[in-house]
DRENVEX-908222 format. One record per residue (C-alpha): residue number from 1; residue in three letters; x, z, y. Coordinates in nm, 4 decimals. Example, Ala and Ser with C-alpha at 12.3 -4.5 7.8 and 13.67 -1.06 7.14 Angstrom:
{i = 1, aa = ALA, u = 1.2300, w = 0.7800, v = -0.4500} $
{i = 2, aa = SER, u = 1.3670, w = 0.7140, v = -0.1060} $
***
This chain:
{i = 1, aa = UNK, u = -2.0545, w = -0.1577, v = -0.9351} $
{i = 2, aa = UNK, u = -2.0860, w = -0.4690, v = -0.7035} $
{i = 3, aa = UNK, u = -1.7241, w = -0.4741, v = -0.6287} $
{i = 4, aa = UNK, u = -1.4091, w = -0.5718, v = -0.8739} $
{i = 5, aa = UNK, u = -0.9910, w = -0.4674, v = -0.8465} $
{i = 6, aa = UNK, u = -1.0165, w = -0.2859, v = -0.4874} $
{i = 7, aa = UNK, u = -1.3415, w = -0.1290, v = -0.5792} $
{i = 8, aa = UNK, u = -1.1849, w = -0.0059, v = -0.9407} $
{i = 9, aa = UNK, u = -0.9268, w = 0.1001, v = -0.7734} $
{i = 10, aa = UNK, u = -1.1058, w = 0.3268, v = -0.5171} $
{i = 11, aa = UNK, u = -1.3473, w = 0.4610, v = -0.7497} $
{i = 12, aa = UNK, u = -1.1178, w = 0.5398, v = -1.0199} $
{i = 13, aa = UNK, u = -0.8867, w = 0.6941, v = -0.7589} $
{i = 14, aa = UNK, u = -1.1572, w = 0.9177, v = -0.6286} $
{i = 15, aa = UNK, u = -1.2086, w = 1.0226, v = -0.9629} $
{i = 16, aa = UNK, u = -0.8656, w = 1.1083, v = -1.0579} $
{i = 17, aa = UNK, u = -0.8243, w = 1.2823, v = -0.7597} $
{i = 18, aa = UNK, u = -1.0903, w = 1.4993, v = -0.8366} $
{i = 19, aa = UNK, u = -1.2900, w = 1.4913, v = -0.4748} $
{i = 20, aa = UNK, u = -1.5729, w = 1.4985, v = -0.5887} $
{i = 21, aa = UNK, u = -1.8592, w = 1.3462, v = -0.8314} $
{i = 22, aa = UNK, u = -1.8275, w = 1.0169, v = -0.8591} $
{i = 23, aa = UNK, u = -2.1533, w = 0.9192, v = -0.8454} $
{i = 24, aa = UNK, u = -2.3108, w = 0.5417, v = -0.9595} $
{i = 25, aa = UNK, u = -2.2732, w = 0.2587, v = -1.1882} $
{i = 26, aa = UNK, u = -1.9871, w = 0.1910, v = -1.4054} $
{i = 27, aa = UNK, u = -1.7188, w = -0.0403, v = -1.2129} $
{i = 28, aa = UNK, u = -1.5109, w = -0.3083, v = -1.3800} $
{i = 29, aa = UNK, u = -1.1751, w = -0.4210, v = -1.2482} $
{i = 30, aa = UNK, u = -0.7989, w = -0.4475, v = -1.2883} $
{i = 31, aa = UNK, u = -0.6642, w = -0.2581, v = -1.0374} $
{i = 32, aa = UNK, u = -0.3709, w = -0.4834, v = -1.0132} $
{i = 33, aa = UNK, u = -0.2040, w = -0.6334, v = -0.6672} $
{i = 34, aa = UNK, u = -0.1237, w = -0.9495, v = -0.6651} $
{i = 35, aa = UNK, u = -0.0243, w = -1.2479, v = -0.4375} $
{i = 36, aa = UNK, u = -0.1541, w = -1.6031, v = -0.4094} $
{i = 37, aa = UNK, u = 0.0581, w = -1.9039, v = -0.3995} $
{i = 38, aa = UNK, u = 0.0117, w = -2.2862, v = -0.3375} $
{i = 39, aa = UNK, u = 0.1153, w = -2.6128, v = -0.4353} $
{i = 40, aa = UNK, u = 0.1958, w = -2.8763, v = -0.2578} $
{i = 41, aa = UNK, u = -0.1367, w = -3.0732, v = -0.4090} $
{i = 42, aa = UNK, u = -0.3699, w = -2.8300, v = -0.2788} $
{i = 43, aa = UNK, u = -0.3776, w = -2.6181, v = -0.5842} $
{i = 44, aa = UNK, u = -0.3471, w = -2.2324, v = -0.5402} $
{i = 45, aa = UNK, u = -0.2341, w = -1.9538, v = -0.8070} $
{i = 46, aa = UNK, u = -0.2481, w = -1.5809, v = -0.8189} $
{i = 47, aa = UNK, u = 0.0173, w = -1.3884, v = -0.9924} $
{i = 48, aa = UNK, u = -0.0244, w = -1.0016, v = -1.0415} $
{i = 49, aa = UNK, u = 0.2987, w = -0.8271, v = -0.8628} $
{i = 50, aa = UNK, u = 0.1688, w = -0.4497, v = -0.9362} $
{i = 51, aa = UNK, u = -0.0285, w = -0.2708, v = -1.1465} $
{i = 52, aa = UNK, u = -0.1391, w = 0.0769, v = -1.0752} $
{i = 53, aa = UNK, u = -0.1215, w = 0.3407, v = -1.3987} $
{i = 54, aa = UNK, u = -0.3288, w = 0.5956, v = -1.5192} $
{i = 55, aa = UNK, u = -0.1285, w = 0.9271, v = -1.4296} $
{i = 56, aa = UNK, u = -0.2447, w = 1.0888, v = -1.7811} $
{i = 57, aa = UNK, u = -0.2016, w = 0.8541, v = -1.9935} $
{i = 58, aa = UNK, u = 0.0932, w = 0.5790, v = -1.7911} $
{i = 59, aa = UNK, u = -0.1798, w = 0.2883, v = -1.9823} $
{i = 60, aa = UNK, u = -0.2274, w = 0.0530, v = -1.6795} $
{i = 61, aa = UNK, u = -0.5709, w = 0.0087, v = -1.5114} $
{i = 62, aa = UNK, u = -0.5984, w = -0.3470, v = -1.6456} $
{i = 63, aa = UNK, u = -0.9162, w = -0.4215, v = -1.8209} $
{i = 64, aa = UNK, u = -1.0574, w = -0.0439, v = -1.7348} $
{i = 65, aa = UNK, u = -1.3540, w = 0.0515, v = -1.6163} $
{i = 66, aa = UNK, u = -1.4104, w = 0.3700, v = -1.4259} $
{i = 67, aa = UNK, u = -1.7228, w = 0.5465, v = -1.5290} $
{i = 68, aa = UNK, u = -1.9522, w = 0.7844, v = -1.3103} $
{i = 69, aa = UNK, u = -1.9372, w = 1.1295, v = -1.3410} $
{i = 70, aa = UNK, u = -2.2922, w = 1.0811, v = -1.2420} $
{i = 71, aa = UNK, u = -2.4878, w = 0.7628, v = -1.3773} $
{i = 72, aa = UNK, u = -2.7589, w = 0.6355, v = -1.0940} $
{i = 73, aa = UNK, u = -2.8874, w = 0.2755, v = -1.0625} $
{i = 74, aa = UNK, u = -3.0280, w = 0.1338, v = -0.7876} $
{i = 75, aa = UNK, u = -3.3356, w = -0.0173, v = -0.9066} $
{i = 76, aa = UNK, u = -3.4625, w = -0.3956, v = -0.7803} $
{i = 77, aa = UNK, u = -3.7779, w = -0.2870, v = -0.5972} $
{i = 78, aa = UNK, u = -3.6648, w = 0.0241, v = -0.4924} $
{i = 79, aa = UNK, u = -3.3442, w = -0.0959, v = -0.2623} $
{i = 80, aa = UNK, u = -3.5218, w = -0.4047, v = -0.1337} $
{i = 81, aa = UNK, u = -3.7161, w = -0.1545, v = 0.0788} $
{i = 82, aa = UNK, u = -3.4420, w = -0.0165, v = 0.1810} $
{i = 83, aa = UNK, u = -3.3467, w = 0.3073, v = -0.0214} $
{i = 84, aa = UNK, u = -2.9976, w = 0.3857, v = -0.1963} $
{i = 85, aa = UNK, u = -3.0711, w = 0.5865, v = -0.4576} $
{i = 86, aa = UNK, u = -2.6916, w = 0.6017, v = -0.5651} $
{i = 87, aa = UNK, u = -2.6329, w = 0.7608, v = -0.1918} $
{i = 88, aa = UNK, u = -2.9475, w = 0.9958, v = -0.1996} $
{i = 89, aa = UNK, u = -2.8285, w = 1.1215, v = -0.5227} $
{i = 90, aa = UNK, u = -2.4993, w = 1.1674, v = -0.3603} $
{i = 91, aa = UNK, u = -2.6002, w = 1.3822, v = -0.0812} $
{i = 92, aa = UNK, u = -2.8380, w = 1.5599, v = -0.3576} $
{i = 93, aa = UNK, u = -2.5004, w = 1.6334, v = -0.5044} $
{i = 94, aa = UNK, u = -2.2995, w = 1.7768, v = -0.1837} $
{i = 95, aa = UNK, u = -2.5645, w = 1.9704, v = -0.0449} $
{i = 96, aa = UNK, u = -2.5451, w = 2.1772, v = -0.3920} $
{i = 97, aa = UNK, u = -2.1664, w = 2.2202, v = -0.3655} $
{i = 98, aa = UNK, u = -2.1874, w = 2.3080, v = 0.0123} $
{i = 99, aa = UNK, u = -2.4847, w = 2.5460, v = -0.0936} $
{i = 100, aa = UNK, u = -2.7337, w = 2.3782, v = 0.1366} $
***
């Protein structure tokens, strides 16, 4: 959830794909490509070139947000000593489908 387009982009692609449990927060994004240009007074632009569709439904990714199959937070307190809870719950997850 700390990341934006490339982030959205993997997760929701992961998702679609059906790999696996997508397991976390909710990310935001846009899943759009686009290119920066600049001016000759310094000032700099981005214009979106691509956008990347959802397969289903052909509605672009713009102004989505993936959602978990799995909700997990990781809680202030928790990660500062150095736990993921998102990735424990993860491996939680593929030990059951790998029957370990």
């Amino acid at each position: 959830e700390g990341n934006y387009s490339d982030g959205h982009c993997f997760a929701w692609a992961y998702q679609e794909m059906g790999i696996g449990p997508l397991i976390g927060m909710p990310v935001p994004g846009t899943c759009t490509f686009g290119g920066g240009q600049g001016l000759l007074d310094g000032i700099s632009y981005g214009i979106p070139a691509r956008g990347v569709k959802d397969t289903t439904t052909g509605r672009f990714l713009e102004n989505w947000q993936t959602e978990p199959d799995i909700e997990v937070r990781n809680e202030p307190g928790v990660v500062d000593r150095g736990r993921d809870q998102q990735l424990e719950r993860a491996v939680e997850e593929l030990l059951q489908l790998v029957g370990g």
